[in-house]
C-alpha positions in Angstrom: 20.4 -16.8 11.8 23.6 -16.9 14.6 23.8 -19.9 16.4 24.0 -20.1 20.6 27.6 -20.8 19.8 28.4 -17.6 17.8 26.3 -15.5 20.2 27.7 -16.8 22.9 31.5 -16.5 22.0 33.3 -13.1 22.1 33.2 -10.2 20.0 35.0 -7.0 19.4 33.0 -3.4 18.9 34.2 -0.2 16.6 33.3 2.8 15.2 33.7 3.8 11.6 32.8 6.6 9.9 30.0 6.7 8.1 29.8 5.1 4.8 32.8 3.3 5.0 33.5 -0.5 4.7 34.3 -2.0 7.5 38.1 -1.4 8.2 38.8 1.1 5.4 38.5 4.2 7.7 39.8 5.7 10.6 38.0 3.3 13.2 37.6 4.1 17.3 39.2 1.8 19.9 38.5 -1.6 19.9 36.1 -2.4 23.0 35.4 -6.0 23.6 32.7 -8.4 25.2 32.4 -11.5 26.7 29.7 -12.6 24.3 28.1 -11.1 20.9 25.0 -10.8 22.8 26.6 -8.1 25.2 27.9 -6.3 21.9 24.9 -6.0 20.2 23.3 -4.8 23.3 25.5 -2.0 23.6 26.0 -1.0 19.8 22.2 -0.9 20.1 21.6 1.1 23.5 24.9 3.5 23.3 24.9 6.6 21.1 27.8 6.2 18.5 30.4 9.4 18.1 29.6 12.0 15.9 29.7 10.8 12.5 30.5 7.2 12.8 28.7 3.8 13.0 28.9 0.6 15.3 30.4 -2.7 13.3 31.2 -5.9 15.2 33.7 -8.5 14.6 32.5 -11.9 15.6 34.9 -14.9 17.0 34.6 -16.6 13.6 36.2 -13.2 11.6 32.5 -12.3 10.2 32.2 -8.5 10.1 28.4 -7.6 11.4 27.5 -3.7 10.0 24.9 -1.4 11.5 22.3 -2.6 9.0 22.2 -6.3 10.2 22.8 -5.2 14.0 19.1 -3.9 13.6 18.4 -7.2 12.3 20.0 -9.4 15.0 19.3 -7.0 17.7 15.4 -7.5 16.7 15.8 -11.2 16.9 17.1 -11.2 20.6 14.3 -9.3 21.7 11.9 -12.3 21.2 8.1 -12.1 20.3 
């Protein structure tokens, strides 16, 4: 579970390809946002290139991968 602090704080959005580790392929610009909040909104409502997959990179250095951007993105939407 993120804290207020850690969704609060900035973050940084990419695309990988597919089936790579975060990092180890040939990643999109860097867009940032004010807040992880704002990040996971758009990785979650914005249809990623062809081919590739949405990872975040939190304030802290923690890499957040499609899988658990479900997970948190589920959380923010409350009951």
């Amino acid at each position: 579970m993120l804290t207020k602090d850690e969704l609060d704080a900035p973050a940084h959005l990419q695309y990988e390809p597919i089936g790579t580790k975060a990092g180890q392929g040939h990643p999109s610009d860097v867009r940032e946002f004010a807040t992880l909040r704002e990040a996971v909104h758009w990785a979650m409502n914005n249809e990623p290139p062809a081919g590739m997959e949405a990872f975040i990179r939190t304030a802290s250095g923690a890499v957040i991968g499609p899988r658990h951007l479900e997970e948190i993105w589920s959380s923010l939407q409350g009951p």
